[in-house]
TIVO-2410 file (N, C-alpha, C; in nm, 3 decimals):
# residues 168
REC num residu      c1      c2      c3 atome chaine
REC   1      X -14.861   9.595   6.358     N      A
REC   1      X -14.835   9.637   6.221    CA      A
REC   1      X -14.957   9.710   6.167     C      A
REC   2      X -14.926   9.809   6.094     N      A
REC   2      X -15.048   9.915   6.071    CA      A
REC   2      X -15.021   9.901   5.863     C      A
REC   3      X -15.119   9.869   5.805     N      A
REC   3      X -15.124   9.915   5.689    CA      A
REC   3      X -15.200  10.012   5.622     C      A
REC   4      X -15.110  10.086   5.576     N      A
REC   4      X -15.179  10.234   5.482    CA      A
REC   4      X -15.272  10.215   5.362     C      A
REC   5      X -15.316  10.302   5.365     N      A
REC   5      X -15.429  10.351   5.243    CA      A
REC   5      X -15.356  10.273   5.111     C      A
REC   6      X -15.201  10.344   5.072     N      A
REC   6      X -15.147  10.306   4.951    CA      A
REC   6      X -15.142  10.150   4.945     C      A
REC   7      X -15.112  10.096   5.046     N      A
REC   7      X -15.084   9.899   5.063    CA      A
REC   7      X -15.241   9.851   5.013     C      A
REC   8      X -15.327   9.911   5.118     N      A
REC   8      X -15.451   9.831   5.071    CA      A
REC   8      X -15.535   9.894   4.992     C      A
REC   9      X -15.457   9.996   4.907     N      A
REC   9      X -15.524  10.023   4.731    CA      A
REC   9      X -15.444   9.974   4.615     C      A
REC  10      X -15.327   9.976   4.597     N      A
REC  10      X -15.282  10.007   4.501    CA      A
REC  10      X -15.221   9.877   4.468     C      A
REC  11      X -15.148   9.803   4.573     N      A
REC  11      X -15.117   9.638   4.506    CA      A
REC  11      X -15.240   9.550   4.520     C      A
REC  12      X -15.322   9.580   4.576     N      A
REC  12      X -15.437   9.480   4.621    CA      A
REC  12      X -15.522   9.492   4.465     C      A
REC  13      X -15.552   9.632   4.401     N      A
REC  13      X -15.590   9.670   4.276    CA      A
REC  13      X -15.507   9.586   4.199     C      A
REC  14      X -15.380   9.619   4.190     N      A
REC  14      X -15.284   9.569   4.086    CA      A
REC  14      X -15.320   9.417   4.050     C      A
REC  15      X -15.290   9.336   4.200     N      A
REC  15      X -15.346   9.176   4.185    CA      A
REC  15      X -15.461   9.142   4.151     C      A
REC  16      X -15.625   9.185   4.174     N      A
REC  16      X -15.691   9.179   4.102    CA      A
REC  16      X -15.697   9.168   3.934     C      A
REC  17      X -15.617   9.285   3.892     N      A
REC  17      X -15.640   9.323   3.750    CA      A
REC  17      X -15.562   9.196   3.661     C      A
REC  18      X -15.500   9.184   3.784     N      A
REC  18      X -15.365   9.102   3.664    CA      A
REC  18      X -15.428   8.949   3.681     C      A
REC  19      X -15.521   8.889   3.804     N      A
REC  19      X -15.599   8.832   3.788    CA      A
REC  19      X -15.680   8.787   3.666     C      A
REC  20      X -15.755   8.954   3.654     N      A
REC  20      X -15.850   8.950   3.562    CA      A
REC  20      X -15.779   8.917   3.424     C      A
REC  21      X -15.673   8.946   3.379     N      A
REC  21      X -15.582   8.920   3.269    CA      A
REC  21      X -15.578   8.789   3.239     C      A
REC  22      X -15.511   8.717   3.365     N      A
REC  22      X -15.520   8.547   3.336    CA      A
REC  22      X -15.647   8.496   3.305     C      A
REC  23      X -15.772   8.560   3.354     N      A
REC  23      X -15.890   8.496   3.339    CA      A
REC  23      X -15.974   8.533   3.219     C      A
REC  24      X -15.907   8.640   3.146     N      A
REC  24      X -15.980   8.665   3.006    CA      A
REC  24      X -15.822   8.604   2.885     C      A
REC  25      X -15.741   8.561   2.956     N      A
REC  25      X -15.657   8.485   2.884    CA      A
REC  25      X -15.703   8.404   2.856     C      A
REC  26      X -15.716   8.316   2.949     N      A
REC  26      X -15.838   8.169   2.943    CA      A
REC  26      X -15.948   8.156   2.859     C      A
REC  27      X -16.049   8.249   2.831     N      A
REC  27      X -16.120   8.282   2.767    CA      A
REC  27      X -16.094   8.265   2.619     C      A
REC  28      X -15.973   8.364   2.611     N      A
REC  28      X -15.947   8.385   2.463    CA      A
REC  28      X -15.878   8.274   2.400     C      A
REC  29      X -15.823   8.152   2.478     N      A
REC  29      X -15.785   8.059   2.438    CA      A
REC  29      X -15.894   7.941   2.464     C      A
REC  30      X -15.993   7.954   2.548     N      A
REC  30      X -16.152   7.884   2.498    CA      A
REC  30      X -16.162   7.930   2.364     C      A
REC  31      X -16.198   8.018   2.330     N      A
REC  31      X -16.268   8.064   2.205    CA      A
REC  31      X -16.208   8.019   2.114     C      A
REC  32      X -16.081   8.017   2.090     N      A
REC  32      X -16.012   7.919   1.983    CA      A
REC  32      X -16.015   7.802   2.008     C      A
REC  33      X -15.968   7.722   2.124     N      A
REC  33      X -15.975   7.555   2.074    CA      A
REC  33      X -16.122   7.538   2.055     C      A
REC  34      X -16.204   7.587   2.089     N      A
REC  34      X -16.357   7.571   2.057    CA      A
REC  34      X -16.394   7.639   1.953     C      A
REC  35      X -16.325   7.677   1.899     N      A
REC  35      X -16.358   7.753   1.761    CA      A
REC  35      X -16.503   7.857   1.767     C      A
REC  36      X -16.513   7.965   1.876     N      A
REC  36      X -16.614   8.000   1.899    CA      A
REC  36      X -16.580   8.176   1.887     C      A
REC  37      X -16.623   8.222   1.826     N      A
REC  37      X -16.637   8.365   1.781    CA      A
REC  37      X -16.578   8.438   1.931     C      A
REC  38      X -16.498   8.503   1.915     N      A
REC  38      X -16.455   8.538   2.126    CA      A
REC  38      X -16.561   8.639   2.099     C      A
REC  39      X -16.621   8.696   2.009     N      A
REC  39      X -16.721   8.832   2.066    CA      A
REC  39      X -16.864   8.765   2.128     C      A
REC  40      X -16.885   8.656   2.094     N      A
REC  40      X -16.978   8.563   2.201    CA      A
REC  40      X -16.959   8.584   2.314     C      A
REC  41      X -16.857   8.535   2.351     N      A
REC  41      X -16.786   8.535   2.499    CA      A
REC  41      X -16.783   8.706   2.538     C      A
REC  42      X -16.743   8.773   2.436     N      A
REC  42      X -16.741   8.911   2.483    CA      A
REC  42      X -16.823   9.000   2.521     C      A
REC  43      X -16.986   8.907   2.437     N      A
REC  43      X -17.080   9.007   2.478    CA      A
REC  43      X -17.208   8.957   2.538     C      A
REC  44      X -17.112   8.798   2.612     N      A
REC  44      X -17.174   8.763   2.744    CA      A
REC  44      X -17.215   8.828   2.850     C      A
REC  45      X -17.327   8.774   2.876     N      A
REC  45      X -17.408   8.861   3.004    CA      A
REC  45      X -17.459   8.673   3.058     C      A
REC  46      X -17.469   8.723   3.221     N      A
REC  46      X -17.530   8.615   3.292    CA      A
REC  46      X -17.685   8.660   3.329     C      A
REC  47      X -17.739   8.759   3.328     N      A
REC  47      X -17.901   8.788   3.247    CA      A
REC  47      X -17.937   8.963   3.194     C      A
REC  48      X -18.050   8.929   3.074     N      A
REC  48      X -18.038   9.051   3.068    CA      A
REC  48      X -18.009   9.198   3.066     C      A
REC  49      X -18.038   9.197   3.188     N      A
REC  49      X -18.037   9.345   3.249    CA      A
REC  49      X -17.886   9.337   3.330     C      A
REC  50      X -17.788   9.269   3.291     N      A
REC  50      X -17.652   9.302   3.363    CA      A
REC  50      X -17.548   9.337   3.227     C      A
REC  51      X -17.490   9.384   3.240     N      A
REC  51      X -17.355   9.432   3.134    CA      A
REC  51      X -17.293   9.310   3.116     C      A
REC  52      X -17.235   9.308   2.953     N      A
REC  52      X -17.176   9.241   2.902    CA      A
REC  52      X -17.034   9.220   2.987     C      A
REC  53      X -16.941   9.105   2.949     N      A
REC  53      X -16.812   9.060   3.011    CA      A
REC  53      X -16.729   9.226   2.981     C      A
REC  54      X -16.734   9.270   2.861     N      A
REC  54      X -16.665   9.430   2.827    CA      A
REC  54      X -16.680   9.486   2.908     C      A
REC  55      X -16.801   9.518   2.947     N      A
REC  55      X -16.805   9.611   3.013    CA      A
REC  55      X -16.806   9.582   3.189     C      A
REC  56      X -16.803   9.481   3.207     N      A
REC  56      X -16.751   9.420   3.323    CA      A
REC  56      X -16.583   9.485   3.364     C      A
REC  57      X -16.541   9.444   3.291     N      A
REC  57      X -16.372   9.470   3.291    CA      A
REC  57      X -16.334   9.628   3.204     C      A
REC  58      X -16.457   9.718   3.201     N      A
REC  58      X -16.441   9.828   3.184    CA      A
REC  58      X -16.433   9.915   3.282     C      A
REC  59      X -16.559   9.838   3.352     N      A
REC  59      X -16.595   9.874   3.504    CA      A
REC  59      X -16.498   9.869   3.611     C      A
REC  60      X -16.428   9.766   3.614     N      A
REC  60      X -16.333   9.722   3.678    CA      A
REC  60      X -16.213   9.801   3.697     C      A
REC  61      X -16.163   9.833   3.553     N      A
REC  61      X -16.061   9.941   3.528    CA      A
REC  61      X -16.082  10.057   3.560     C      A
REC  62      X -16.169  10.085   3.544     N      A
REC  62      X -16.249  10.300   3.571    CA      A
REC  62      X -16.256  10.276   3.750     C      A
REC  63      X -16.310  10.207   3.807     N      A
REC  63      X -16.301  10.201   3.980    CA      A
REC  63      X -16.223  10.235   4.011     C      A
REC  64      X -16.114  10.176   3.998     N      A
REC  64      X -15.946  10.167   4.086    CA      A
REC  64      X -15.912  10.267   3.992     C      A
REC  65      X -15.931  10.288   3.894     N      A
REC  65      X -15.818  10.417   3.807    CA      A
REC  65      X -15.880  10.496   3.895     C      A
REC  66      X -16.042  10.574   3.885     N      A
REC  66      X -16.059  10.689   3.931    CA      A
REC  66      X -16.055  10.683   4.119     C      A
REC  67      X -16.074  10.592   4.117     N      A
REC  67      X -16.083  10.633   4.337    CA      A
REC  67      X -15.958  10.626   4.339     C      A
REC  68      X -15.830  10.572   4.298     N      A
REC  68      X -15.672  10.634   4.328    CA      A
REC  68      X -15.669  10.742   4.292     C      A
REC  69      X -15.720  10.798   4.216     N      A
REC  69      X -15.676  10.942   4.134    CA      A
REC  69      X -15.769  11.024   4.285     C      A
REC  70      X -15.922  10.984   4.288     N      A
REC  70      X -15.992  11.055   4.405    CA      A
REC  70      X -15.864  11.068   4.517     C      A
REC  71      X -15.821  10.955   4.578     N      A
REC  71      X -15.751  10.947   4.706    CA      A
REC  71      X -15.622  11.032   4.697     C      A
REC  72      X -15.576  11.060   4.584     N      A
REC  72      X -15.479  11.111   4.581    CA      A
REC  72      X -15.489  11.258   4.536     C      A
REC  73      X -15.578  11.290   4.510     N      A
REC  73      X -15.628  11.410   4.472    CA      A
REC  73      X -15.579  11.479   4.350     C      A
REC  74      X -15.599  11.387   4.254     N      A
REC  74      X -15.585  11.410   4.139    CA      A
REC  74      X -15.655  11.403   4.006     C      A
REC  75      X -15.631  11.435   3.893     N      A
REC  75      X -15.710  11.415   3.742    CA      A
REC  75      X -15.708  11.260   3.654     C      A
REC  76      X -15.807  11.167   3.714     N      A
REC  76      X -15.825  11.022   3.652    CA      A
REC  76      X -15.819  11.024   3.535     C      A
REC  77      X -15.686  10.986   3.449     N      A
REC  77      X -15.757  10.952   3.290    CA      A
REC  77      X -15.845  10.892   3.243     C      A
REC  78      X -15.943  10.948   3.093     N      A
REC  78      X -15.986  10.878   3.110    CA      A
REC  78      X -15.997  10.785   2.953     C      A
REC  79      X -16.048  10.656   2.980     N      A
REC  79      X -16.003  10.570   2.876    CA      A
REC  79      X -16.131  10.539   2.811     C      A
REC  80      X -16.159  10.513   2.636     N      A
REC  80      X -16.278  10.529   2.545    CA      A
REC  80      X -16.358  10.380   2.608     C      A
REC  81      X -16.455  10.351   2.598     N      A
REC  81      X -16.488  10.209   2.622    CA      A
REC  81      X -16.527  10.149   2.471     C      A
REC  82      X -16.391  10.141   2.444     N      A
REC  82      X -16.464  10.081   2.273    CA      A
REC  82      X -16.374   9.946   2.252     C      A
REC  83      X -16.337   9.884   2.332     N      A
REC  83      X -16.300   9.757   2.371    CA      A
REC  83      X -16.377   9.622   2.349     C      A
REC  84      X -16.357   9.577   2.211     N      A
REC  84      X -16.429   9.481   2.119    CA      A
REC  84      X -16.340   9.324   2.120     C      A
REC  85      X -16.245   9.320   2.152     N      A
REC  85      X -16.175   9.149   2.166    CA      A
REC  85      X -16.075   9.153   2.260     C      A
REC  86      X -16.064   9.018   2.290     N      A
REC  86      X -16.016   8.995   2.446    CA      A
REC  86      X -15.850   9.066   2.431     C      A
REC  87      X -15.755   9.104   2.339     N      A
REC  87      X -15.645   9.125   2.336    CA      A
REC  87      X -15.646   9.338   2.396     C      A
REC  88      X -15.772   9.403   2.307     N      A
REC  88      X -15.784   9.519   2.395    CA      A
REC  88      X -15.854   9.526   2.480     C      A
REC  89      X -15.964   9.445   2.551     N      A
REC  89      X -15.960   9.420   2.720    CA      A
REC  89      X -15.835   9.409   2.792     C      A
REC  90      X -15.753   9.312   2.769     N      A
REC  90      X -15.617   9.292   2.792    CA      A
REC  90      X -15.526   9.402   2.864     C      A
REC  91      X -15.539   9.503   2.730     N      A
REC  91      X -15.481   9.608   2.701    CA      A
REC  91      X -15.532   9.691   2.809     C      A
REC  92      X -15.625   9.703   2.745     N      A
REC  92      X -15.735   9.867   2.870    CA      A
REC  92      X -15.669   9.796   3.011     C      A
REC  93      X -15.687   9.681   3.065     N      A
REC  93      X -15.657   9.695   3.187    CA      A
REC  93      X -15.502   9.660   3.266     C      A
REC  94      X -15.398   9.600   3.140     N      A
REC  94      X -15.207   9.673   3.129    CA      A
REC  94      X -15.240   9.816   3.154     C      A
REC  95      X -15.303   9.929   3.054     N      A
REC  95      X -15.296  10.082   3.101    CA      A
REC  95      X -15.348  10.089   3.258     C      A
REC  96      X -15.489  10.051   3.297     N      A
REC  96      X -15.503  10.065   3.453    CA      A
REC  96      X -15.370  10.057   3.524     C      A
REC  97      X -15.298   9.914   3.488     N      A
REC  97      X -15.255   9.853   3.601    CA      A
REC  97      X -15.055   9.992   3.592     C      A
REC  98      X -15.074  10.028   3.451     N      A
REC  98      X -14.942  10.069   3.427    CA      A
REC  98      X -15.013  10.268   3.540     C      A
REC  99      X -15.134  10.262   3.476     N      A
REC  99      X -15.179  10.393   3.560    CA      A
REC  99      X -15.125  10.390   3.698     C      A
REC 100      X -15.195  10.287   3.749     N      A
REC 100      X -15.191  10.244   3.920    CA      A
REC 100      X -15.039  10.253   3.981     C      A
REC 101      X -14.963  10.208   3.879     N      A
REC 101      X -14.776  10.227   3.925    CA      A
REC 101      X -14.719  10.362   3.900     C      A
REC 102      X -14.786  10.467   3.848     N      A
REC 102      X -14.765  10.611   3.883    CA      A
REC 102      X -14.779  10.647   3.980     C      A
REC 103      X -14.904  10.619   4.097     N      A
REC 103      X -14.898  10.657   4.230    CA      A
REC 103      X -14.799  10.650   4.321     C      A
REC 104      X -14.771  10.721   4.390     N      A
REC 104      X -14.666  10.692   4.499    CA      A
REC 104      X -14.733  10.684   4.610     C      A
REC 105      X -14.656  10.615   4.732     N      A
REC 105      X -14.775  10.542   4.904    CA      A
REC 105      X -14.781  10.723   4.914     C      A
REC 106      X -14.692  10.838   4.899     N      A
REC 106      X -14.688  10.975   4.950    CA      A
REC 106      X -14.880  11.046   4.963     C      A
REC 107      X -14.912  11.024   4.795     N      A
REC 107      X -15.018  11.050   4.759    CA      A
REC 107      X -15.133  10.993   4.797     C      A
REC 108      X -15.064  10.906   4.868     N      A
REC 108      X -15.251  10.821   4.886    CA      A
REC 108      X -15.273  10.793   5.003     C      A
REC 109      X -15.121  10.796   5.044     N      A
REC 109      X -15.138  10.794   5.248    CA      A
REC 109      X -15.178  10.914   5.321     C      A
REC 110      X -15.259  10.862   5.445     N      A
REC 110      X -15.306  11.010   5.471    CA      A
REC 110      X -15.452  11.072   5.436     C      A
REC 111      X -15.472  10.988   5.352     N      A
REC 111      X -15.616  11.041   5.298    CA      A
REC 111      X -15.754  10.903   5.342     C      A
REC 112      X -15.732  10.884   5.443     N      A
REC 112      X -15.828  10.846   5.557    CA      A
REC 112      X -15.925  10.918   5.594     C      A
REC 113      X -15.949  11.042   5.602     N      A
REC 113      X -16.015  11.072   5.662    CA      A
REC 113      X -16.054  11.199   5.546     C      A
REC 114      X -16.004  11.217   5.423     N      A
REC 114      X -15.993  11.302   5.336    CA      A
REC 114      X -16.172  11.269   5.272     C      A
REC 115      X -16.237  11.396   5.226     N      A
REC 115      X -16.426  11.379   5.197    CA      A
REC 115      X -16.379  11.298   5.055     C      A
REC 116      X -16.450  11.224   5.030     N      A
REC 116      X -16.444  11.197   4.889    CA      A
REC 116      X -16.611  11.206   4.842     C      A
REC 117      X -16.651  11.303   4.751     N      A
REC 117      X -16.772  11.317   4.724    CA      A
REC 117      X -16.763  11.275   4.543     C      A
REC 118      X -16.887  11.195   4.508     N      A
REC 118      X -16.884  11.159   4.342    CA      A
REC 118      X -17.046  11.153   4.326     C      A
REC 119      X -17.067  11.182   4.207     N      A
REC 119      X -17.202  11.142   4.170    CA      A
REC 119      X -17.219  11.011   4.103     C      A
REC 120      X -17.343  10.930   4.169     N      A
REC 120      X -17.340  10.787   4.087    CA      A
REC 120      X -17.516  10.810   4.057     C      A
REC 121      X -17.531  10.779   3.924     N      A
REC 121      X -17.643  10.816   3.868    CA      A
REC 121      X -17.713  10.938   3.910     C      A
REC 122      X -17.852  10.929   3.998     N      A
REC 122      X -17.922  11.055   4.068    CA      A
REC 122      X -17.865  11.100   4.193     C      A
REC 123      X -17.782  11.044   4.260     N      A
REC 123      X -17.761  11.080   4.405    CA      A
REC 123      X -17.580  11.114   4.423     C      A
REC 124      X -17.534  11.159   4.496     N      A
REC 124      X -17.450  11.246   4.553    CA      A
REC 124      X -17.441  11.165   4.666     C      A
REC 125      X -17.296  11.046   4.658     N      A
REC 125      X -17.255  11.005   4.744    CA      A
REC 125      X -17.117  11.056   4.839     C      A
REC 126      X -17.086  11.087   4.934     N      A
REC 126      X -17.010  11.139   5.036    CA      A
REC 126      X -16.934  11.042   5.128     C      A
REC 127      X -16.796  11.047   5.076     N      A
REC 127      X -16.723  10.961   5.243    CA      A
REC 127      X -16.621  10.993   5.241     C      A
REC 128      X -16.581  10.938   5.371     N      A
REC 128      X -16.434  10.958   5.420    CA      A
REC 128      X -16.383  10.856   5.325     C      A
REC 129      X -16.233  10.895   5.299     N      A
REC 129      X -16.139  10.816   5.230    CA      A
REC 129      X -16.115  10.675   5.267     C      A
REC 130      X -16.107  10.616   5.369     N      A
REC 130      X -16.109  10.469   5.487    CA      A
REC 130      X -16.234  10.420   5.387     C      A
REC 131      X -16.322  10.445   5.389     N      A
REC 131      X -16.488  10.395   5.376    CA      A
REC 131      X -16.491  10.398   5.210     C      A
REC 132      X -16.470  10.489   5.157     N      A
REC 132      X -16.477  10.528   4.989    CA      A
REC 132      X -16.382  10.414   4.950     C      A
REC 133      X -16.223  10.362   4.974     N      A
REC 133      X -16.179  10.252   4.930    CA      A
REC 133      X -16.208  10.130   5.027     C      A
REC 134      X -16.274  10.132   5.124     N      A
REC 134      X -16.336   9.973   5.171    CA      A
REC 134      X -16.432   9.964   5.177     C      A
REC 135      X -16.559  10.060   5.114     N      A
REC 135      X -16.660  10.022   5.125    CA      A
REC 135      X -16.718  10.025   4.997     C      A
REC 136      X -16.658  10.093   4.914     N      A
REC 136      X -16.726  10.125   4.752    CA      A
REC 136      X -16.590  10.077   4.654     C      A
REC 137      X -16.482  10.130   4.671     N      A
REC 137      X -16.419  10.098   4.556    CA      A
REC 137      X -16.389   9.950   4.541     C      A
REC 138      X -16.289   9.867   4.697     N      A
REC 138      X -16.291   9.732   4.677    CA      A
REC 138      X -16.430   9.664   4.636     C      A
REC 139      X -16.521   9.670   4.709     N      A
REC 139      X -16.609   9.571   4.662    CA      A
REC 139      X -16.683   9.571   4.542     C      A
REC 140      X -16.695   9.733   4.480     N      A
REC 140      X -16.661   9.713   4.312    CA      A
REC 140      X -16.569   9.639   4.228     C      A
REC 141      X -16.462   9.661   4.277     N      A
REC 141      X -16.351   9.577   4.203    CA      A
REC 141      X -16.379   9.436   4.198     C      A
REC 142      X -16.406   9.356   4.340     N      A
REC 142      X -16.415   9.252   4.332    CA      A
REC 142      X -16.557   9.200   4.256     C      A
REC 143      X -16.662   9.245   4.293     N      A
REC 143      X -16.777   9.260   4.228    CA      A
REC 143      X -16.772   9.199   4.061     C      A
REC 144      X -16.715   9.308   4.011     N      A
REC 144      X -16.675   9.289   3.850    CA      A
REC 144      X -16.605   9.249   3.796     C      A
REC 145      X -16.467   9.235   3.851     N      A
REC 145      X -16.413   9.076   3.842    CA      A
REC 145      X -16.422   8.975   3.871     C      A
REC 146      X -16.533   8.956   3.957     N      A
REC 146      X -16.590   8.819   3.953    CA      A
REC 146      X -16.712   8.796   3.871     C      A
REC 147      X -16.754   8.852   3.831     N      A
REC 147      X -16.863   8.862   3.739    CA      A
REC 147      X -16.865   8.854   3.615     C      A
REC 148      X -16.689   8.892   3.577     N      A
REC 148      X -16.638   8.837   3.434    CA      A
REC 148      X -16.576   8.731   3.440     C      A
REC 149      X -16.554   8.683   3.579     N      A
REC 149      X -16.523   8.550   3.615    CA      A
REC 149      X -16.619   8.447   3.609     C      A
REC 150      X -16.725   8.539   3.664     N      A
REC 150      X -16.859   8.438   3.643    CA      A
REC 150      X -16.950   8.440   3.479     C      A
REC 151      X -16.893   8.512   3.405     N      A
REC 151      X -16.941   8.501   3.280    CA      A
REC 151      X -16.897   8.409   3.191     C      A
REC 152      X -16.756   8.406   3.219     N      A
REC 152      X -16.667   8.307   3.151    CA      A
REC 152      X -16.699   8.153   3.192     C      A
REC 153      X -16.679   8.181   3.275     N      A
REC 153      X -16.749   8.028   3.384    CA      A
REC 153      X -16.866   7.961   3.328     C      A
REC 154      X -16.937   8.054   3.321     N      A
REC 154      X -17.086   8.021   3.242    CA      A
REC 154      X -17.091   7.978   3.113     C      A
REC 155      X -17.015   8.056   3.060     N      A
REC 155      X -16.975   8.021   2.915    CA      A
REC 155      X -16.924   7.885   2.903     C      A
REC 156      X -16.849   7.814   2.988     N      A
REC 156      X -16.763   7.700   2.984    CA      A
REC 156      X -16.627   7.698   2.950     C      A
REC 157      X -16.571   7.850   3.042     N      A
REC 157      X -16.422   7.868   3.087    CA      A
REC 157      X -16.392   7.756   3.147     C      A
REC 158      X -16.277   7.736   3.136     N      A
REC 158      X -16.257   7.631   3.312    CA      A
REC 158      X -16.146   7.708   3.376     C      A
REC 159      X -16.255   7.769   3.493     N      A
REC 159      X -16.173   7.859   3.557    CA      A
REC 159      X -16.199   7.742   3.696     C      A
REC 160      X -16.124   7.813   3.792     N      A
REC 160      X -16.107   7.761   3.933    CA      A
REC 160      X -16.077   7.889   4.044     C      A
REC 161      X -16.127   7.871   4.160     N      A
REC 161      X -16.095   7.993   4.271    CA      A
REC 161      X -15.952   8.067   4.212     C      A
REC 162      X -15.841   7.987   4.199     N      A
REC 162      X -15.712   8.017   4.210    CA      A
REC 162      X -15.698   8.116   4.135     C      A
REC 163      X -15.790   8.117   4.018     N      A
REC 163      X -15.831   8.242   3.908    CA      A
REC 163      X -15.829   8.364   3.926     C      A
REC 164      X -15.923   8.348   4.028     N      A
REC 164      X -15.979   8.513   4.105    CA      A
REC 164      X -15.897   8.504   4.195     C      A
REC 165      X -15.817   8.457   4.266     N      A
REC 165      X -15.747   8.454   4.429    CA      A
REC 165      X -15.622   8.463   4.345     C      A
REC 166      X -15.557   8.441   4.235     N      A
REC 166      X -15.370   8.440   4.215    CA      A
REC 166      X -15.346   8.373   4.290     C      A
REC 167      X -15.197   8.302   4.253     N      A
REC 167      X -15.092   8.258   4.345    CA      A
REC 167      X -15.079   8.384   4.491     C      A
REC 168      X -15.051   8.303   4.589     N      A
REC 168      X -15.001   8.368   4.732    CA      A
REC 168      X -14.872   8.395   4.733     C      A
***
């Protein structure tokens, strides 16, 4: 059995996000029985110099929106980052996930071996399509959804693996 580009981008993305949904659900229902301001929680960081939970799950959304749009060779929308309480986090990443169900497997299969070139800060990164979604885009994704997993956590979510992993 051989799986394509579209299988291991586009539902594997999807389950993540919707992941991430249940786990800033959780959140937003901490913040009320604890009666705790959710923009606390929102503009959690686990130190310093790392981005707030927002922009965690901003991050998250812009990955998979733009490397499907890369793989498929197309124009990524793009979405404001002005995402201030857990109901438009929510939101921003329903649009990803409603983005991600525009693709068809047509557009995205096939592009294995397709250059994908982007600029990330000073440097000019280059790859084949295979490598650009298993070597940069998944482990972004997972990266930053676990990291708003791990913010919440910190905070005194009560999250559990099953959080980040979904039902099977």
């Amino acid at each position: 059995m051989t799986i394509s580009m579209y299988q291991a981008s586009i539902p594997v993305s999807i389950r993540s996000l919707n992941n991430l949904v249940g786990i800033l659900e959780k959140g937003a229902m901490y913040a009320e029985t604890k009666k705790i301001d959710p923009s606390v929680l929102i503009n959690s960081r686990l130190f310093p110099d790392m981005f707030p939970l927002s922009k965690q799950v901003q991050i998250a959304c812009d990955i998979v929106n733009r490397g499907a749009a890369r793989l498929a060779g197309v124009e990524a929308p793009s979405f404001e980052d002005n995402e201030t309480t857990f109901p438009q986090l929510i939101e921003r990443i329903q649009k990803t996930i409603a983005q991600l169900n525009t693709f068809q497997p047509e557009q995205i299969d096939g592009s294995e071996e397709k250059t994908i070139t982007l600029q990330v800060r000073d440097n000019t990164l280059s790859f084949p399509g295979i490598s650009f979604l298993l070597y940069f885009v998944l482990p972004n994704l997972y990266f930053h959804v676990t990291t708003a997993y791990d913010i919440l956590r910190h905070c005194g979510v009560e999250l559990g693996k099953q959080d980040i992993l979904g039902q099977p």
